[in-house]
gemmi code that builds the backbone of each chain (N, CA, C; Angstrom):
import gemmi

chains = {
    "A": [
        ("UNK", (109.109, 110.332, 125.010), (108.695, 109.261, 124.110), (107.327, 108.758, 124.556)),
        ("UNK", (106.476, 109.086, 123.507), (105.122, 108.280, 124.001), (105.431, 106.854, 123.910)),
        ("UNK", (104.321, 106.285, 125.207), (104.309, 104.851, 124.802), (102.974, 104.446, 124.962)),
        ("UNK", (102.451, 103.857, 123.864), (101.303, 103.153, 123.899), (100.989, 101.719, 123.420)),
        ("UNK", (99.708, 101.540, 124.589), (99.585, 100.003, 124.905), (98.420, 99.360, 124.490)),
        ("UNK", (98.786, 98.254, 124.616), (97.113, 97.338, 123.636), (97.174, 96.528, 123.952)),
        ("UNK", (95.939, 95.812, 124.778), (95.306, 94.829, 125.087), (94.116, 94.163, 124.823)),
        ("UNK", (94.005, 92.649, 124.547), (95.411, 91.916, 124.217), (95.533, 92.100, 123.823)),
        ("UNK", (96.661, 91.225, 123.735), (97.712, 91.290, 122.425), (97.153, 90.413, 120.974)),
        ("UNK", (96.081, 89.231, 121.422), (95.437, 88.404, 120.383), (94.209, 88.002, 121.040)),
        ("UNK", (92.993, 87.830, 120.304), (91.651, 87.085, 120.611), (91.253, 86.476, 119.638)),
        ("UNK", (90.693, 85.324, 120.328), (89.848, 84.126, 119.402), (88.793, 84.571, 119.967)),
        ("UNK", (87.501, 84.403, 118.748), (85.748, 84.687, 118.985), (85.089, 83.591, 118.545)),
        ("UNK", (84.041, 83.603, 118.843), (83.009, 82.833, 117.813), (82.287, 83.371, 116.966)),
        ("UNK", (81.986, 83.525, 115.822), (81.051, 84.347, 114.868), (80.077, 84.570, 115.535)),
        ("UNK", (79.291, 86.126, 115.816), (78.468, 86.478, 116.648), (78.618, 87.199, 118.265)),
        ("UNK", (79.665, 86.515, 118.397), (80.379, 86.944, 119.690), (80.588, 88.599, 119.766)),
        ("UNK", (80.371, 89.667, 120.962), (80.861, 90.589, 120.650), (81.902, 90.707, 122.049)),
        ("UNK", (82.829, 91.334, 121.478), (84.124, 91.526, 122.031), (84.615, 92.911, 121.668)),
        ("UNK", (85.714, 93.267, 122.763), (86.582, 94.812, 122.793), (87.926, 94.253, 123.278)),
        ("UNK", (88.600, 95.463, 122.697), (90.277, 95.499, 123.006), (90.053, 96.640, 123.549)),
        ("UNK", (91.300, 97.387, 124.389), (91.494, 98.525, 124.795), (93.261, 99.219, 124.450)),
        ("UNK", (93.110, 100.088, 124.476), (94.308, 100.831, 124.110), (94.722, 101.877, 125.076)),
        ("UNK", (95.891, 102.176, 125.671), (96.285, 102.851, 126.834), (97.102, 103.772, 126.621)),
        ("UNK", (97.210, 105.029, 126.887), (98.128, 105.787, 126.743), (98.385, 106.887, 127.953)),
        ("UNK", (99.956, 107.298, 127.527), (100.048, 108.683, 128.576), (98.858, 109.618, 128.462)),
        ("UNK", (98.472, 110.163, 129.542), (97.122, 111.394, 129.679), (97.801, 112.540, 129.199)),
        ("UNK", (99.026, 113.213, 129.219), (99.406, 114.347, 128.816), (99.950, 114.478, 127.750)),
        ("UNK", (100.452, 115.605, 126.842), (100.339, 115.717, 125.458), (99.752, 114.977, 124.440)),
        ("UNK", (98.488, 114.934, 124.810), (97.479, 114.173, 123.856), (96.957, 115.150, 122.816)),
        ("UNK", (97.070, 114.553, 121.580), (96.362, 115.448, 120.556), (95.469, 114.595, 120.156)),
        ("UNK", (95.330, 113.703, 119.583), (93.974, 112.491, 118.464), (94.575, 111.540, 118.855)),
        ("UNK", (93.319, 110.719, 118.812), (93.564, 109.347, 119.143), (92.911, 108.797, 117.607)),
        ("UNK", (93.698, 107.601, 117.092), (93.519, 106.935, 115.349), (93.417, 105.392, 116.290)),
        ("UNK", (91.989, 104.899, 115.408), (91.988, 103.434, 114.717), (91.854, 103.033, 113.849)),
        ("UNK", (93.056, 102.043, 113.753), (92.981, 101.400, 112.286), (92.826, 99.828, 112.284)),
        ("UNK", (92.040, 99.515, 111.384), (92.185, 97.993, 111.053), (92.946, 97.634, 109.768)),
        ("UNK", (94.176, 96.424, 110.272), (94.543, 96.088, 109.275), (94.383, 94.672, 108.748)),
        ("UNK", (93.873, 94.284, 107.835), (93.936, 92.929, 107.337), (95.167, 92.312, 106.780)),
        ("UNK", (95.447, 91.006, 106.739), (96.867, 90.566, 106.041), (96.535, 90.889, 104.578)),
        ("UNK", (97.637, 91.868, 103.872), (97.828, 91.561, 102.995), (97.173, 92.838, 102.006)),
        ("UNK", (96.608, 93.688, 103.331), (95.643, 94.887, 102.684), (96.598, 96.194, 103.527)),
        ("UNK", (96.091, 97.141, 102.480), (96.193, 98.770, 103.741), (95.488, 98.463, 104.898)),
        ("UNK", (96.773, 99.380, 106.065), (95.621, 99.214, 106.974), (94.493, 100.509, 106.906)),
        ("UNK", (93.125, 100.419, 107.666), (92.152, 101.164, 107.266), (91.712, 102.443, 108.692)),
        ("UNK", (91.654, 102.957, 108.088), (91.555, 103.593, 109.065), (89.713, 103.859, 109.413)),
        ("UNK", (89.747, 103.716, 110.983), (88.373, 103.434, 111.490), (87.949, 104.474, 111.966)),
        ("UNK", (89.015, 105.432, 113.181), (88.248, 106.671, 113.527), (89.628, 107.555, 113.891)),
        ("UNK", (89.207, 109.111, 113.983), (90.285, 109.511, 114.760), (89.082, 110.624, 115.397)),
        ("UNK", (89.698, 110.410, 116.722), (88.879, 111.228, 118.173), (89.845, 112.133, 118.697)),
        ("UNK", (89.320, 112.904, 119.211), (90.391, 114.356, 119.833), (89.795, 114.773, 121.130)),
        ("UNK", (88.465, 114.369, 121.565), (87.655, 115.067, 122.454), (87.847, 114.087, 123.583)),
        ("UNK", (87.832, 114.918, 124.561), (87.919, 113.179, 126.145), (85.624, 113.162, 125.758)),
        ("UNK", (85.844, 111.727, 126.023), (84.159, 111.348, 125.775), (83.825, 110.950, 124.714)),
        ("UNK", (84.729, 111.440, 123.432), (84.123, 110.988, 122.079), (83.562, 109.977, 122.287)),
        ("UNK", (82.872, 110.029, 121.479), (82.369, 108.471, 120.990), (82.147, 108.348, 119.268)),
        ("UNK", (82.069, 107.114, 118.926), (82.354, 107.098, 117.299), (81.666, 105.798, 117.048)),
        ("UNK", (80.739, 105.634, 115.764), (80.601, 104.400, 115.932), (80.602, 104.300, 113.826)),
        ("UNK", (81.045, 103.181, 113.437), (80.886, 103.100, 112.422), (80.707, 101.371, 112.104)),
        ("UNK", (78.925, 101.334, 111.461), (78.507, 100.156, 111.489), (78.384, 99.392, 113.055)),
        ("UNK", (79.032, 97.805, 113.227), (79.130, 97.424, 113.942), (80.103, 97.604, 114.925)),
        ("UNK", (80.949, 98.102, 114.511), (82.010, 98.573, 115.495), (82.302, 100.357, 115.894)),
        ("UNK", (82.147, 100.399, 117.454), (82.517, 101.546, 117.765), (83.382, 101.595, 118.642)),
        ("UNK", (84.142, 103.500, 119.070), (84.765, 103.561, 120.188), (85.002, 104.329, 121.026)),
        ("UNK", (85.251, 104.761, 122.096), (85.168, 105.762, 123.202), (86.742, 106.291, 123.592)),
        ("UNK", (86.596, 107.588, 124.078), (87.922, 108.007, 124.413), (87.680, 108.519, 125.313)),
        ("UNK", (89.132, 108.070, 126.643), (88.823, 109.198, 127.909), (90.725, 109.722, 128.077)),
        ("UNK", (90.081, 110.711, 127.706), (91.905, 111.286, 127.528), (92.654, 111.797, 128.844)),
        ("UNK", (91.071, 112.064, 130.010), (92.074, 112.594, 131.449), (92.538, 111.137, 131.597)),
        ("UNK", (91.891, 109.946, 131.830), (92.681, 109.079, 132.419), (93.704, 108.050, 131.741)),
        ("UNK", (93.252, 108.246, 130.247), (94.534, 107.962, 128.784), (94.048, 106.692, 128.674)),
        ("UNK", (92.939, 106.073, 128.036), (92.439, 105.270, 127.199), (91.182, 105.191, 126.412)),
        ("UNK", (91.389, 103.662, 125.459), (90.150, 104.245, 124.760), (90.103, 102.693, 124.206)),
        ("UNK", (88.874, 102.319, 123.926), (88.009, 101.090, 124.336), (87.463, 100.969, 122.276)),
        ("UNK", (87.424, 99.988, 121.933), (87.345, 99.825, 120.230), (86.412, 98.263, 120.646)),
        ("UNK", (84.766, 98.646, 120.517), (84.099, 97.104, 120.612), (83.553, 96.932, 119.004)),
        ("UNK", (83.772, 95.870, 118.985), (82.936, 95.028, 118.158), (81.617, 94.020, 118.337)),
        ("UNK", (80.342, 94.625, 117.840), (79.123, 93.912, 117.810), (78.567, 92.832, 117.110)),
        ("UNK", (78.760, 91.657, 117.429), (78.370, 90.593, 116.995), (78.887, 90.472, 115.678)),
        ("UNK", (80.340, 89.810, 116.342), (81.476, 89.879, 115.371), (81.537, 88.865, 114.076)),
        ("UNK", (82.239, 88.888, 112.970), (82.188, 88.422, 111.817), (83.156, 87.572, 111.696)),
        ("UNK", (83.394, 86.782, 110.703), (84.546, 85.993, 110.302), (85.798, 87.273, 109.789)),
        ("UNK", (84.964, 88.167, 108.772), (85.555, 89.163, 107.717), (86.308, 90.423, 109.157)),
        ("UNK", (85.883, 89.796, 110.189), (86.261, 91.253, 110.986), (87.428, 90.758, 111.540)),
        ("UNK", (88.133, 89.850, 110.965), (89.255, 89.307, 111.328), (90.768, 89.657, 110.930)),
        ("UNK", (91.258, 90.732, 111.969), (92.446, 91.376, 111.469), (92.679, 92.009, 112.369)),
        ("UNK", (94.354, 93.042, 112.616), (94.881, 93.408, 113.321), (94.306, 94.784, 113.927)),
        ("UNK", (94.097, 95.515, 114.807), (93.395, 96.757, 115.604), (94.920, 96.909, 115.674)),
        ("UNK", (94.999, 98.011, 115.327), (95.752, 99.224, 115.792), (95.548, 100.521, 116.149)),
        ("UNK", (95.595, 101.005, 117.335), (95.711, 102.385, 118.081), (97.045, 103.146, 117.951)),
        ("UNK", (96.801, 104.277, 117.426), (98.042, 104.970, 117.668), (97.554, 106.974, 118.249)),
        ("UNK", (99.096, 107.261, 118.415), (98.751, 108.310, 119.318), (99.477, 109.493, 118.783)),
        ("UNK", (98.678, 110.827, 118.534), (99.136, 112.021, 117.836), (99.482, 112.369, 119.269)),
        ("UNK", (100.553, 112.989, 119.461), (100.801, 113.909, 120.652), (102.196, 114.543, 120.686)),
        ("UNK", (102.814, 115.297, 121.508), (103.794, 115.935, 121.903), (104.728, 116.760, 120.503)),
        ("UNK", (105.558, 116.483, 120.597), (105.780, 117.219, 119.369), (105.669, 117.078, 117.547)),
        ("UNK", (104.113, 116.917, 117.587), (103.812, 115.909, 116.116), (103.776, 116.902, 115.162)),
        ("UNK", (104.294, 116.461, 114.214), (103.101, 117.386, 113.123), (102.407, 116.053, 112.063)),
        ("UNK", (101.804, 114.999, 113.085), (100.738, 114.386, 112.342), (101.435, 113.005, 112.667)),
        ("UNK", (102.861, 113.044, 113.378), (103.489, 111.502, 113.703), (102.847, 110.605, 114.230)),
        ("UNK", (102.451, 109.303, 113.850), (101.478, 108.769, 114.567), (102.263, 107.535, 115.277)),
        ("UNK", (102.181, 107.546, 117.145), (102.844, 106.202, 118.103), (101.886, 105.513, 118.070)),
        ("UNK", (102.363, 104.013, 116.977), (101.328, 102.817, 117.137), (101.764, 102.248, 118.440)),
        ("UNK", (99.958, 101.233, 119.108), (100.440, 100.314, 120.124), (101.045, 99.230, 119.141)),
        ("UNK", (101.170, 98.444, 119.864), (101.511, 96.557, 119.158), (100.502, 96.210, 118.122)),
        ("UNK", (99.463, 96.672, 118.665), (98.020, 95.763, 117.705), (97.162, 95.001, 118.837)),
        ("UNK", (96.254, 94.422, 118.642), (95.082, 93.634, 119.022), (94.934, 92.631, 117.893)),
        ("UNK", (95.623, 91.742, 117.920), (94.934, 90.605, 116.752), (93.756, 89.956, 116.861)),
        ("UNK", (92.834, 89.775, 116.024), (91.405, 89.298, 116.194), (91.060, 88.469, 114.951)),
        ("UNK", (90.846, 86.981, 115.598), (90.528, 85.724, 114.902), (88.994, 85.885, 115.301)),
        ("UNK", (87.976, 85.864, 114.421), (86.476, 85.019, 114.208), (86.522, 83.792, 113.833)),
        ("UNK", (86.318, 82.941, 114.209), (85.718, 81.519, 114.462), (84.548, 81.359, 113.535)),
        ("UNK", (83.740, 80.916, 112.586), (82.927, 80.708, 111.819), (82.095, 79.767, 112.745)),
    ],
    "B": [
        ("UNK", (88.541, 107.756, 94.099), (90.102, 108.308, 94.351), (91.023, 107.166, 94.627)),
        ("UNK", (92.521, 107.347, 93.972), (93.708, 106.521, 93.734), (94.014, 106.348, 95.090)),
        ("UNK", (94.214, 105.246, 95.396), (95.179, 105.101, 97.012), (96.112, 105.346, 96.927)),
        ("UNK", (96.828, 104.759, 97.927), (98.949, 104.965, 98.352), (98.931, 103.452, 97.334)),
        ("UNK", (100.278, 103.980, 96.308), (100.578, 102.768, 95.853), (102.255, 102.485, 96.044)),
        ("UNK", (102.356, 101.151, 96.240), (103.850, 101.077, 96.696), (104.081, 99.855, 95.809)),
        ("UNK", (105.163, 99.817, 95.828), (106.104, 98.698, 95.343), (107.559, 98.537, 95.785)),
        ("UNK", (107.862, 97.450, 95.665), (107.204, 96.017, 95.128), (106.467, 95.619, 96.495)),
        ("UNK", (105.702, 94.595, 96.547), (104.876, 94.141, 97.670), (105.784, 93.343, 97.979)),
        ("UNK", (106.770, 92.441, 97.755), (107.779, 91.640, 98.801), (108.725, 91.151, 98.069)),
        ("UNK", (110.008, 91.611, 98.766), (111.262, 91.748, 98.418), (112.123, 90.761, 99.612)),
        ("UNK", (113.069, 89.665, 98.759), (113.399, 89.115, 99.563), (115.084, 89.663, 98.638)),
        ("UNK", (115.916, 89.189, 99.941), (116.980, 89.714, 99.951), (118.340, 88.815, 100.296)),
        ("UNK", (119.472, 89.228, 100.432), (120.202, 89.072, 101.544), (121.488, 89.823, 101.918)),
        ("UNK", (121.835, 89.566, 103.306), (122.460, 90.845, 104.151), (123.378, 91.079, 103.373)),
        ("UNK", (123.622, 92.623, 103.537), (124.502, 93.543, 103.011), (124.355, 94.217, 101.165)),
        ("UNK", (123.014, 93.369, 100.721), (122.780, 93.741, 99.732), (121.754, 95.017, 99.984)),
        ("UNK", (121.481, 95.525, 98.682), (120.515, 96.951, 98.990), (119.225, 97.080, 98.422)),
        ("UNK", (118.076, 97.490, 98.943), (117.167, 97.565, 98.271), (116.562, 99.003, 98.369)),
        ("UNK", (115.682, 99.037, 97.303), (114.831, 100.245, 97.476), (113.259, 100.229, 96.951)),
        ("UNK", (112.885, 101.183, 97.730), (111.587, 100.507, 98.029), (110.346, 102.399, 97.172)),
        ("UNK", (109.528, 101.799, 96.609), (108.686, 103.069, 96.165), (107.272, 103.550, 96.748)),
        ("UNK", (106.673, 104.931, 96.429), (105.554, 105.195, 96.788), (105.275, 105.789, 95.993)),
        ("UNK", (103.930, 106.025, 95.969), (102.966, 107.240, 95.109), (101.890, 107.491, 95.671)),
        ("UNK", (102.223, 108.614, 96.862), (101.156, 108.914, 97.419), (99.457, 109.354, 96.744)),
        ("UNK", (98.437, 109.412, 97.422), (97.051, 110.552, 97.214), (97.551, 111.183, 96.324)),
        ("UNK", (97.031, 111.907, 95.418), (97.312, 113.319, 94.901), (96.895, 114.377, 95.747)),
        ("UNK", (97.726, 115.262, 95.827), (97.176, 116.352, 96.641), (97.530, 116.258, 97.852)),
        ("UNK", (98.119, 115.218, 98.665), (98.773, 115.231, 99.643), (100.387, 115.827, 99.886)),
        ("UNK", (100.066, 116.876, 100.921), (101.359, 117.368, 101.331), (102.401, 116.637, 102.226)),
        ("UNK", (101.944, 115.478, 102.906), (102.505, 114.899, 104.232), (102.642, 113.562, 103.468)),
        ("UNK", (104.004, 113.001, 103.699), (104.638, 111.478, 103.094), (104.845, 110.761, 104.711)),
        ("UNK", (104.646, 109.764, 104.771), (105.353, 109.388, 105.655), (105.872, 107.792, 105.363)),
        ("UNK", (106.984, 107.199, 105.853), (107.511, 106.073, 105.905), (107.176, 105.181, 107.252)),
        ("UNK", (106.892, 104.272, 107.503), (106.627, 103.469, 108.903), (107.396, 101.780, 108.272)),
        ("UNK", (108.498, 101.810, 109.615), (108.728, 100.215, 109.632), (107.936, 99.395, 110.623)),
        ("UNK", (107.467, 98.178, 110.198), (106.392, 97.801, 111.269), (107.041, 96.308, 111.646)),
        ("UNK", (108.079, 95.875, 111.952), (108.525, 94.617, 112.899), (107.418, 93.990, 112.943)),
        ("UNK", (107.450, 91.945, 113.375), (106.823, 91.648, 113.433), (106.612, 91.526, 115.038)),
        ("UNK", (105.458, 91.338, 115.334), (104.755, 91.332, 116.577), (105.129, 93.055, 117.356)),
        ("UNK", (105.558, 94.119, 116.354), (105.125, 95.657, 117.033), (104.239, 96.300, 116.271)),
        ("UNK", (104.786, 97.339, 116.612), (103.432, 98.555, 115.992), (104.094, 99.319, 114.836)),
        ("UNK", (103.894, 99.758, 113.967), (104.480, 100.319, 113.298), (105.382, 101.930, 113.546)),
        ("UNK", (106.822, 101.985, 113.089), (107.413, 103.072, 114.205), (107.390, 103.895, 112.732)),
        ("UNK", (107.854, 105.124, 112.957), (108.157, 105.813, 111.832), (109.301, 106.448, 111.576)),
        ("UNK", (109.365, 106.081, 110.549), (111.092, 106.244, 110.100), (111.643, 107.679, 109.401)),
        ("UNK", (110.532, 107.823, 108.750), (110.529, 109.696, 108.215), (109.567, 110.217, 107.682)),
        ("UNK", (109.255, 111.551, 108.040), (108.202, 112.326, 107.047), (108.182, 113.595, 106.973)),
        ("UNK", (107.400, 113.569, 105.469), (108.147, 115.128, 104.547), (106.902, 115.365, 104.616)),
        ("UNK", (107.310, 116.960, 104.337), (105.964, 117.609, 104.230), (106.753, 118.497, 102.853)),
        ("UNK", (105.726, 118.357, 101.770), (106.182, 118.295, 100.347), (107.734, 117.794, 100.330)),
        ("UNK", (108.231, 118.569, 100.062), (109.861, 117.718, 99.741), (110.748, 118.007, 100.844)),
        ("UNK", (110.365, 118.405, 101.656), (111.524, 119.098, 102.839), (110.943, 118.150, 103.924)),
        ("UNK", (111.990, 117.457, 104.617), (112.073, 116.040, 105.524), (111.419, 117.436, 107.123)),
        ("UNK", (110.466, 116.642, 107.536), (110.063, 117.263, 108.854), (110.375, 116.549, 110.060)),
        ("UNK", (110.798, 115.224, 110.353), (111.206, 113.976, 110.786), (111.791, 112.990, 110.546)),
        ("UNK", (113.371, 112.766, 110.938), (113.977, 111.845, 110.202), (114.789, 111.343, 111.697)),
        ("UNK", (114.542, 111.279, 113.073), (114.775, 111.210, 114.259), (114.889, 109.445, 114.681)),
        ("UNK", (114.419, 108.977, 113.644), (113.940, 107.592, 113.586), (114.885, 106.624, 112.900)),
        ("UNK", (115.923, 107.226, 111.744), (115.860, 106.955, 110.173), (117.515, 106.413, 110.966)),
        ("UNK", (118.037, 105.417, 110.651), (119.080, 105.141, 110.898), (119.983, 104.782, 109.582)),
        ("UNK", (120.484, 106.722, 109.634), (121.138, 106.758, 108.325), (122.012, 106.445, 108.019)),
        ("UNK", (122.943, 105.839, 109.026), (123.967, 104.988, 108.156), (123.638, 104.376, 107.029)),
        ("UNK", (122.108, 103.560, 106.953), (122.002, 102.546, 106.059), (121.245, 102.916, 105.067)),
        ("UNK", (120.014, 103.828, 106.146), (118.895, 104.057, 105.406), (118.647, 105.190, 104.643)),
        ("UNK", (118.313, 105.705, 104.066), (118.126, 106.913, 103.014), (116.826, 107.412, 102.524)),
        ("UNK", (115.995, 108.222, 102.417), (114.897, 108.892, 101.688), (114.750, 109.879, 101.313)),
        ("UNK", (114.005, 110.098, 99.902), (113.621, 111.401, 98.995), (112.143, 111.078, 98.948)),
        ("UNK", (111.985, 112.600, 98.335), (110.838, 112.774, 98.003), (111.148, 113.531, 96.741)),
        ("UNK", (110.921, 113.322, 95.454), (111.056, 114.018, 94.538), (109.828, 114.900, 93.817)),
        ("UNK", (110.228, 116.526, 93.875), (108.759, 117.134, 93.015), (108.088, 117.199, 94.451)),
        ("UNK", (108.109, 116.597, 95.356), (107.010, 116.605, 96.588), (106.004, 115.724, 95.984)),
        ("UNK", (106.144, 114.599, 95.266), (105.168, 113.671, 94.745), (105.505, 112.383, 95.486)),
        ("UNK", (105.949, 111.422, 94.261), (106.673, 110.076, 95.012), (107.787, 109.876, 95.836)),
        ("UNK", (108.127, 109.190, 96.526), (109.021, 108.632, 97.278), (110.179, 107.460, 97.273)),
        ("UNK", (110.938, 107.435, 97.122), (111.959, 105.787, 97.459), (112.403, 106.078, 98.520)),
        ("UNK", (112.413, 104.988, 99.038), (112.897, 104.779, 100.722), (114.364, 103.514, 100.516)),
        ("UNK", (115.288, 103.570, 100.830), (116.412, 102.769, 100.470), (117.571, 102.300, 101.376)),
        ("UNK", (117.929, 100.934, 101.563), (118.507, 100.931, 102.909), (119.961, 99.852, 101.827)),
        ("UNK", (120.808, 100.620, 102.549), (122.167, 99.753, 101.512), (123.454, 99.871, 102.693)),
        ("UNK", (123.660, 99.059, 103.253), (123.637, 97.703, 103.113), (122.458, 97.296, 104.260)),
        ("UNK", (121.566, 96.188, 103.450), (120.473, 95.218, 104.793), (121.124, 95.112, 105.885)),
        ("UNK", (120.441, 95.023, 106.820), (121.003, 93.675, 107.792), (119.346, 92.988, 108.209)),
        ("UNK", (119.854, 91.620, 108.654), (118.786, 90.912, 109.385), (117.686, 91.253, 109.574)),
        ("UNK", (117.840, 92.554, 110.846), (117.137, 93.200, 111.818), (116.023, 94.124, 110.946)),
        ("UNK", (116.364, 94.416, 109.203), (115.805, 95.263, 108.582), (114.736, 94.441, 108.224)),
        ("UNK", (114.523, 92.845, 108.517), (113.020, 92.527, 108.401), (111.964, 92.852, 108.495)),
        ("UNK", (111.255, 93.339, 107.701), (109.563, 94.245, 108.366), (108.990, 94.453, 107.057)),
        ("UNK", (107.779, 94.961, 107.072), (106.653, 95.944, 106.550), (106.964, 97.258, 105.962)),
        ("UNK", (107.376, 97.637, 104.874), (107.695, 98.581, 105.253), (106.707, 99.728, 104.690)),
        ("UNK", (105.601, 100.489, 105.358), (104.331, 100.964, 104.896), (104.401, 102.680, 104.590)),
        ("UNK", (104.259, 103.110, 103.535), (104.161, 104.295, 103.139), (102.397, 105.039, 103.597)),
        ("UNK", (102.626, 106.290, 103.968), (101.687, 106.683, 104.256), (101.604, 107.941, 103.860)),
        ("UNK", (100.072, 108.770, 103.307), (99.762, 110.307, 103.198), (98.806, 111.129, 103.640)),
        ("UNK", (98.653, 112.262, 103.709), (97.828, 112.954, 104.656), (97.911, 114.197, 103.549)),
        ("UNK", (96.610, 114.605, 103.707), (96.516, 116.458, 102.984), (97.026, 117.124, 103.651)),
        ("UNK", (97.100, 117.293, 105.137), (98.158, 118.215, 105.695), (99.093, 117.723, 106.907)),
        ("UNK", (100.289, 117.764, 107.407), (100.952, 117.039, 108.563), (100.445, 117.534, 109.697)),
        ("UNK", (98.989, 117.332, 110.140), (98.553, 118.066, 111.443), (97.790, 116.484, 112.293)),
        ("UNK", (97.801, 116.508, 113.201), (97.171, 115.539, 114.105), (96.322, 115.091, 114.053)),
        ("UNK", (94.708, 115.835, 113.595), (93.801, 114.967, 113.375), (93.785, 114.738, 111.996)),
        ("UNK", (94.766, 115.132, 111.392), (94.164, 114.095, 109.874), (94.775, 113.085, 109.800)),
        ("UNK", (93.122, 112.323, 108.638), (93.144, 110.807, 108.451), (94.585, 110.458, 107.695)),
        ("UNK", (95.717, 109.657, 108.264), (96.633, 108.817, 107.492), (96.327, 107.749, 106.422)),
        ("UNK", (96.512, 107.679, 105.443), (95.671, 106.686, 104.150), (97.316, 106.085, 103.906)),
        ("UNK", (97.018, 104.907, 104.260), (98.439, 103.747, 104.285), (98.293, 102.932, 102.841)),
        ("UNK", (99.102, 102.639, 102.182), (99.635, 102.027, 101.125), (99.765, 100.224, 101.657)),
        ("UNK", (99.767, 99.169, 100.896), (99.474, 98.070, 100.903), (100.874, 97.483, 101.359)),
        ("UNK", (101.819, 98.292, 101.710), (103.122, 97.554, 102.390), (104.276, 97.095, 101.795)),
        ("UNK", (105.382, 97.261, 101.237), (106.649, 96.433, 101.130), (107.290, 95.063, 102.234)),
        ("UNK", (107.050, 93.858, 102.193), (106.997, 93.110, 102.929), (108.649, 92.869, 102.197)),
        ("UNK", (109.593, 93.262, 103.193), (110.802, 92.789, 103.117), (111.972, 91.389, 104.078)),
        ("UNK", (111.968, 90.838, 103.788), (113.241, 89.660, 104.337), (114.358, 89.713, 103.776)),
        ("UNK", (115.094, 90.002, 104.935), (116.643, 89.458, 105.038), (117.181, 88.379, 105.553)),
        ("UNK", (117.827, 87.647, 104.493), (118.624, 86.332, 104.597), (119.858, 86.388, 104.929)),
    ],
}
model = gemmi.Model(1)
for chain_id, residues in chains.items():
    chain = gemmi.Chain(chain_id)
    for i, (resn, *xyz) in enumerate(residues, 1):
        res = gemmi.Residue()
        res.name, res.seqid = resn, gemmi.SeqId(i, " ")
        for name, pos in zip(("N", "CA", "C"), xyz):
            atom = gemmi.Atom()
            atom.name, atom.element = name, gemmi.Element(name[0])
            atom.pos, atom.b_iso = gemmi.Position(*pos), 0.0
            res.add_atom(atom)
        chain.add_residue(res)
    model.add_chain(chain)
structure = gemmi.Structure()
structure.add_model(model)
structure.setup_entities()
């Protein structure tokens, strides 16, 4: 059973502020690593999916890095928004998938205006 | 392009009654999947077909719960009788093929309560 982790669990910002969560996982049977943002009340969206140890990904203000020998991967946000206010979720393709994806908990993220 | 559409967006209930819940995936997607998402976890997954033949149902606690895929198109997901504990999200998801790096495109959620 994979298990994957997310820290924190919630952050308060100030508009402008830039801030990261991190996401942790087992190093072995790793296939892709997925981020998604979800807002209340919307799909959640999907932000990146990485497969390579080193990726890096960046889309707009927010990017993220993967290091798969030591099983995590780092999701920052650059001079954060009110609108960027919603749940991070990491989840983990691995072991016997055909595409199953192990979410962590989430990262909840409040902007402050 | 059409998203994941689901219905109803929130269904309130109470225990031992039954509900059922719909999807309409992408077009062109071979991979369905179901995810219950509890509050304060992650979303787990409860089953997924690849066209109409179930590839994962390891999750699905069938005493209660039940799913099709009809045609290999839409979906109902159906749990008879509730209980409590069946409080959650309940988020449909599709993929062009059931392989690891493809993008999952999630549907706007069935927000269910049991009374």
């Amino acid at each position: 059973i994979l298990n994957v982790e997310q820290s924190p669990q919630s952050l308060h910002v100030q508009e402008g502020d830039s801030t990261n969560f991190t996401c942790s996982f087992p190093s072995s049977n790793f296939y892709a690593l997925h981020w998604y943002r979800w807002e209340t009340a919307k799909s959640p969206e999907a932000l990146f999916v990485m497969t390579l140890n080193g990726d890096e990904k960046k889309k707009g203000r927010i990017s993220a890095t993967l290091n798969t020998k030591e099983g995590y991967s780092y999701l920052y946000i650059k001079g954060s928004q009110p609108e960027d206010s919603a749940t991070y979720l990491c989840a983990l393709s691995g072991g016997t998938s055909y595409g199953k994806l192990t979410f962590g908990q989430g990262t909840i993220l409040t902007v402050h205006p | 392009e059409a998203g994941v559409a689901q219905s109803p967006r929130y269904k309130i209930i109470e225990k031992r009654q039954s509900v059922a819940f719909w999807c309409n995936p992408i077009s062109g997607h071979a991979t369905l999947y179901w995810y219950q998402q509890i509050l304060g976890q992650g979303p787990k997954l409860l089953i997924q077909f690849q066209n109409n033949g179930v590839v994962d149902d390891s999750q699905l606690p069938k005493d209660r719960f039940s799913a099709e895929r009809l045609k290999g198109v839409d979906s109902t997901l159906k749990i008879q009788p509730a209980k409590l504990e069946d409080s959650a999200v309940y988020l449909c998801a599709s993929s062009l093929k059931g392989q690891v790096w493809y993008e999952q495109y999630f549907g706007p959620g069935t927000r269910l309560t049991v009374t």
